[in-house]
Every structure is written in structure tokens, then in C-alpha cells.
C-alpha positions in Angstrom: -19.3 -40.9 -14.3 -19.5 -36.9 -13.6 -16.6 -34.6 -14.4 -14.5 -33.9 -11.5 -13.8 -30.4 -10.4 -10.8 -28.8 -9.0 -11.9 -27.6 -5.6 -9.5 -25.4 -3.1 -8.2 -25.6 0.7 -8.7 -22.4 2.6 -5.6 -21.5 2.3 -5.4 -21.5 -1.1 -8.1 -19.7 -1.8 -6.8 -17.0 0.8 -3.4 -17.1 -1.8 -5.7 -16.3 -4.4 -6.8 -12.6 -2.7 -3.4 -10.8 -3.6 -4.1 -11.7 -7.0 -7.5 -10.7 -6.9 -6.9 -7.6 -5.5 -4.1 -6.8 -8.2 -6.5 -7.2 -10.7 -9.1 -4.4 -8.7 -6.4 -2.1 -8.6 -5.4 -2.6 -12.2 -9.1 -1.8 -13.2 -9.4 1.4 -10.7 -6.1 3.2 -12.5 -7.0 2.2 -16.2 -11.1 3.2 -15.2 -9.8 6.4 -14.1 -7.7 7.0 -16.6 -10.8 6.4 -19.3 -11.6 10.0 -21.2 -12.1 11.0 -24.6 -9.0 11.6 -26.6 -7.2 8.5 -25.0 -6.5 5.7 -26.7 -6.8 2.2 -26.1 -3.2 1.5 -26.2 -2.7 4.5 -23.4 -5.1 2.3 -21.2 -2.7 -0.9 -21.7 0.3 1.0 -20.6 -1.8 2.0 -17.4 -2.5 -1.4 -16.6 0.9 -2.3 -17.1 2.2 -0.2 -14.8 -0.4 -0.8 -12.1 0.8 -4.8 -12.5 4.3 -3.5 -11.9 3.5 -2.0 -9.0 1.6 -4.6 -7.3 4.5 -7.4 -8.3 2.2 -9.1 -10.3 2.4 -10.5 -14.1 -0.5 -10.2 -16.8 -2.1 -13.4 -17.3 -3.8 -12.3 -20.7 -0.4 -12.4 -22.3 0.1 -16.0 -21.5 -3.0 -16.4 -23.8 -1.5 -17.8 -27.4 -0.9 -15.2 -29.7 -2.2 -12.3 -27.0 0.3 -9.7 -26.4 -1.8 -7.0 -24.4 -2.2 -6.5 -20.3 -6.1 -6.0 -20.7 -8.7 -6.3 -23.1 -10.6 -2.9 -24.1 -14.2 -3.2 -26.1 -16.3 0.2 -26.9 -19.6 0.0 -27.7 -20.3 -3.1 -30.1 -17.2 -4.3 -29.3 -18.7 -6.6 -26.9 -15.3 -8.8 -25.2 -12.0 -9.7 -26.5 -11.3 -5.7 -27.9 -7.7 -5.3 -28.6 -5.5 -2.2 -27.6 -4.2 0.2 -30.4 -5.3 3.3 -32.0 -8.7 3.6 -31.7 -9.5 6.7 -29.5 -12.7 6.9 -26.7 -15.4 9.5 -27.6 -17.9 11.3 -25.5 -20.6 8.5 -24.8 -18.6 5.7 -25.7 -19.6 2.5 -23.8 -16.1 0.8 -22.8 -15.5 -2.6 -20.7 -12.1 -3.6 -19.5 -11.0 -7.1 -18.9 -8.2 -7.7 -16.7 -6.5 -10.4 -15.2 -3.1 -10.5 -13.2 -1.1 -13.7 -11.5 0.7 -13.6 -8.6 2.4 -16.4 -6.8 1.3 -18.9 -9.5 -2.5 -17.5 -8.7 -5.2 -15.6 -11.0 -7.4 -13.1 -10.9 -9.7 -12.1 -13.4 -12.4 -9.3 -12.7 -14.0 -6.9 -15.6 -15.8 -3.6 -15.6 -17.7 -1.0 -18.1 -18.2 2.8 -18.0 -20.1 5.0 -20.4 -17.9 8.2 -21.0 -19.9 11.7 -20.1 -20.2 13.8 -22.6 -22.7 12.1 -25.3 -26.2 12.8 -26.7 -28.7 11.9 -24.1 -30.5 9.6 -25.8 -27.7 7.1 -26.0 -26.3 7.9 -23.2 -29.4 7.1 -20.9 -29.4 4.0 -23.1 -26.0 3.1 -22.3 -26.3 3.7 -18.8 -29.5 1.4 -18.6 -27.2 -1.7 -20.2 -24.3 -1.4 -17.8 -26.7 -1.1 -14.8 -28.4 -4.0 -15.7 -25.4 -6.1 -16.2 -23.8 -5.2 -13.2 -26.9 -6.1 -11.8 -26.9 -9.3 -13.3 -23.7 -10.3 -11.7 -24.2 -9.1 -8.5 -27.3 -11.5 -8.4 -25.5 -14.1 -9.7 -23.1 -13.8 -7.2 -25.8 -13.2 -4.3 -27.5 -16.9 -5.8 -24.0 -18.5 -5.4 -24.0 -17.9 -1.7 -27.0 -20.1 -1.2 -27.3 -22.6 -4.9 -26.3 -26.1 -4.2 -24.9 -26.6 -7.8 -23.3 -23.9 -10.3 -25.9 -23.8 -12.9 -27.9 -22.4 -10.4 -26.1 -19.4 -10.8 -27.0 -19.0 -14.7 -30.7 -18.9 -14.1 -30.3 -15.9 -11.3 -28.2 -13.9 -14.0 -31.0 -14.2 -16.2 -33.9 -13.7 -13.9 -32.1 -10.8 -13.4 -31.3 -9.3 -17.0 -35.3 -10.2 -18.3 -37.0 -8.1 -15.3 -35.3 -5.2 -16.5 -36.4 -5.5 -20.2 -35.6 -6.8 -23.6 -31.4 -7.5 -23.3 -29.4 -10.2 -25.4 -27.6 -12.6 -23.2 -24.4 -13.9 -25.0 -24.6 -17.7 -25.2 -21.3 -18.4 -26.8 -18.9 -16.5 -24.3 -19.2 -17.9 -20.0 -17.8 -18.0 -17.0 -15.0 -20.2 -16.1 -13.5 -21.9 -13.2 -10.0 -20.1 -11.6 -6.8 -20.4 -9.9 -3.5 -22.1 -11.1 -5.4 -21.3 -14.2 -7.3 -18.1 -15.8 -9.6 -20.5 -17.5 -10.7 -23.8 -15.6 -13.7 -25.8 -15.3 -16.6 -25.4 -14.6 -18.1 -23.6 -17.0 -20.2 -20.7 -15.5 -23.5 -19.7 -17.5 -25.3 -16.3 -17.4 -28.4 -18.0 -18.6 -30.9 -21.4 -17.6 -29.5 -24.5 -18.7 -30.9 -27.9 -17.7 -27.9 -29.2 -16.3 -27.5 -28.4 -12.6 -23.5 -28.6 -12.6 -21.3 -29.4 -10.1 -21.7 -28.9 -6.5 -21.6 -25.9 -5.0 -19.2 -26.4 -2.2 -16.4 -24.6 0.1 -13.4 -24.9 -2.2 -15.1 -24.0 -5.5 -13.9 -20.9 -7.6 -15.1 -19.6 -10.6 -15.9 -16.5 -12.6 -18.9 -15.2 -13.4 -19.6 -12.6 -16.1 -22.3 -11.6 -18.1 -22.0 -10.3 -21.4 -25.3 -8.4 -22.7 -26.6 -6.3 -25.4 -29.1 -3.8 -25.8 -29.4 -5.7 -29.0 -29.8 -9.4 -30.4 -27.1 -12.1 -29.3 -25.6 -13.4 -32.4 -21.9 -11.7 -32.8 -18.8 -12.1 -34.7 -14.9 -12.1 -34.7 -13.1 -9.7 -36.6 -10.1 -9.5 -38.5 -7.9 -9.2 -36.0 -9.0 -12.8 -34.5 -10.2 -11.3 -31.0 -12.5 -8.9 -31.1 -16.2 -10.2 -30.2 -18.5 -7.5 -31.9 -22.5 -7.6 -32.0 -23.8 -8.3 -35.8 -26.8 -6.1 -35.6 -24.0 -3.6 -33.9 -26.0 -2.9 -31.2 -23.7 -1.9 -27.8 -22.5 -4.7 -25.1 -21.4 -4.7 -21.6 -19.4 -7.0 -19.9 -19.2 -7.5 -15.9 -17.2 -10.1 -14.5 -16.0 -11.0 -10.5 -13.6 -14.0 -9.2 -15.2 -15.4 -6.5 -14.5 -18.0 -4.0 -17.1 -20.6 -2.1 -16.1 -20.4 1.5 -17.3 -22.1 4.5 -19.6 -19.5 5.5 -20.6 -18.4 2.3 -18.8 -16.2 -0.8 -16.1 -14.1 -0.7 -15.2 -11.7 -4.0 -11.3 -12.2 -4.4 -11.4 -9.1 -7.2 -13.3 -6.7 -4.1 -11.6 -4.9 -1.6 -14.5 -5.9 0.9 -15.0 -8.9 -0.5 -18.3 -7.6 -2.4 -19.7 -6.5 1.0 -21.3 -3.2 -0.5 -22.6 -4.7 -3.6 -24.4 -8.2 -1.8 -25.5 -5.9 1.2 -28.8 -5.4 -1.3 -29.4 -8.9 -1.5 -29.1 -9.9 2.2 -25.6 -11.6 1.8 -22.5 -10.7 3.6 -19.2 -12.2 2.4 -17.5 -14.6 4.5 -13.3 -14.3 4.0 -11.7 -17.8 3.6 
């Protein structure tokens, strides 16, 4: 018998926006606030205030043994990078993860930058990755608003990622499922698998985030028992959006507008819950 999944009311997912939107506003303040000479840990206290404000809670400290608002990662630091000392450089290459609850509902959204100021070799390079994840996730999202089952979803992230040249696509780190829970099922892949998933159907809510190198795809954990880094050390970016199946179509929880702007270039146009 096939897996059941946890599927929404309207109304729930609608109790799912302030959450989502907390978790925008926490990435605008700690985006802005990236510049070389500040720390990692100076971006953690941004986010922690920015969760203050908006009455909501960090889920990623609910996470065993994770003690941090957000997660940081610079340049082969792909996911999971830990707040502390290190300092951002001219033409570093950072992506924040950031999740916040409110009422009992999650939010999880990520973004990366590339810092002005480094050699323009890299940094053209660096620019090319992060445009052609966020790309990849808007097209992933665009594909949710019409696929009849989630794994369609994987295969449009990576039509997406191979047009625009030679990428690695993390296989080990996904998309998720959300709402009384940062992490639920279904898993959500950024690449073709042969399993279609479960339907895709008003009521479903998942995250969907590519995580891509300019490099190969094999990576490792380091000492600290977090941080994701590349093992040829090549640079990542990481992209991620909550999103919400709605009866008219998609709806971004963790965008003002719903994603309006960003599906507007593949015919799509969010429908709230």
C-alpha cells in the first residue's frame, strides 16, 4: 500500500502565511546586513532579532544539538554552515537558511548572494551558479502548479540546471514536506527519479530547494557535524521556497506576492489559499 501524506485544509495552509512571511523578512534583514568584515555570528543575531520582532520562534534550534537562528554557508560550504567567527570577504558566495514558527506553523525559505568586491573571474562565475539555482527553483515551482505527482517537480529542477551547463546537483540533501513540522514527507527531489510520488493535490505543502555546485556532487561533513562542504571544494548555492498546492494553483508562503514576480516568466500566477 502507498505512503500516506499529510495534506492541508485551506485554512491551514492560510495559518501557515505569517510564518512564511517571518521567515522572508528574516532573510531580507540578515541579506542586507551581508558585507565584508561581518561575521557569521553578526548575521545570527540579525535573524534573531528580526524573529523577535515578527513574534515568531526559530525552528532550527528545535533541531537536536542545533543552537543557531539560521544556517550561513560561504562558498564550498554548500548547506548546514554554522554561525561563529568566520568573517565574509569580497566575492564570497554565501546562502542563508532560515526557518521561523509561528502559531505551531513553519516556514522554511533560503537564499544566496555573492558579495561585490572580488576578482572578476570568480565573481562572474559565482554569479552564473546562484542564477542558475534560483532558476532552478523557480521552475520547479512553475512545474508544481501543473505536475500531477511531486517527482514531477525533480525532473523540471534539473531540466532546468543542465540547459544552463555543466552544474552538480546534490543527491544526498532534498526537499521536504512542511507545516506542524520543518521536515515532513514527502521528500522533494531537485533531480529525475523513477518514482512519480504522491499526488499533487490542493492541501499538499512542501519545500523545494536545490543545492548546486559549479563543481562535482560528492561532499562531506565536517568536524563540527553540520557543515555540508563540496570535496573537490568547488562553490555551492542553495535556493529554497515553502510552497502551498491551492485550489487554483501554487501559492509561495515564504513570498510577499506569493511568487507572483518570479512565476510571471513561466506563465503562472499564484493562487492565495
Amino acid at each position: 500500500m502507498r505512503k500516506r501524506y499529510p495534506y492541508k485544509t485551506a485554512e491551514q495552509m492560510r495559518a501557515m502565511i505569517p510564518a512564511g512571511i517571518a521567515t522572508s523578512n528574516m532573510l531580507d534583514r540578515v541579506i542586507a546586513h551581508i558585507a565584508p568584515g561581518v561575521s557569521t555570528r553578526e548575521l545570527d543575531d540579525v535573524a534573531r532579532e528580526s524573529l523577535s520582532a515578527d513574534g515568531a520562534t526559530a525552528n532550527f534550534m528545535l533541531e537536536p544539538g542545533y543552537v543557531h537562528a539560521i544556517c550561513v554557508s560561504i562558498n564550498e560550504e554548500i548547506v548546514h554552515g554554522v554561525p561563529g567567527d568566520r568573517v565574509i570577504r569580497p566575492g564570497d558566495i554565501v546562502s542563508v537558511d532560515a526557518g521561523a514558527i509561528i502559531d505551531g506553523w513553519n516556514g522554511d525559505s533560503a537564499r544566496t548572494v555573492v558579495v561585490p568586491g572580488g576578482d572578476s573571474h570568480t565573481q562572474a562565475r559565482r554569479e552564473r551558479l546562484n542564477a542558475v539555482t534560483e532558476r532552478s527553483l523557480w521552475a520547479g515551482i512553475a512545474a508544481l502548479a501543473h505536475a500531477r505527482t511531486v517527482n514531477q517537480v525533480g525532473g523540471a529542477v534539473e531540466r532546468a540546471i543542465r540547459a544552463a551547463g555543466d552544474f552538480g546537483i546534490l543527491r544526498e540533501y532534498v526537499g521536504h514536506g512542511i507545516g506542524r513540522a520543518m521536515h515532513e514527507d514527502p521528500a522533494v527531489f531537485n533531480y529525475f527519479v523513477r518514482d512519480p510520488g504522491p499526488a499533487v493535490k490542493p492541501g499538499l505543502t512542501i519545500c523545494i530547494e536545490p543545492m548546486v555546485t559549479d563543481g562535482g556532487e560528492e561532499t562531506f561533513v565536517t568536524e563540527d557535524d553540520w557543515t555540508v562542504i563540496t570535496a573537490d571544494r568547488s562553490d555551492g548555492a542553495h535556493w529554497e521556497h515553502s510552497i502551498a498546492v491551492t485550489e487554483g494553483g501554487v501559492w509561495v508562503l515564504t513570498a510577499p506576492d506569493g511568487g507572483a514576480a518570479r512565476l510571471a516568466d513561466f506563465g503562472v500566477v499564484p493562487v492565495r489559499p
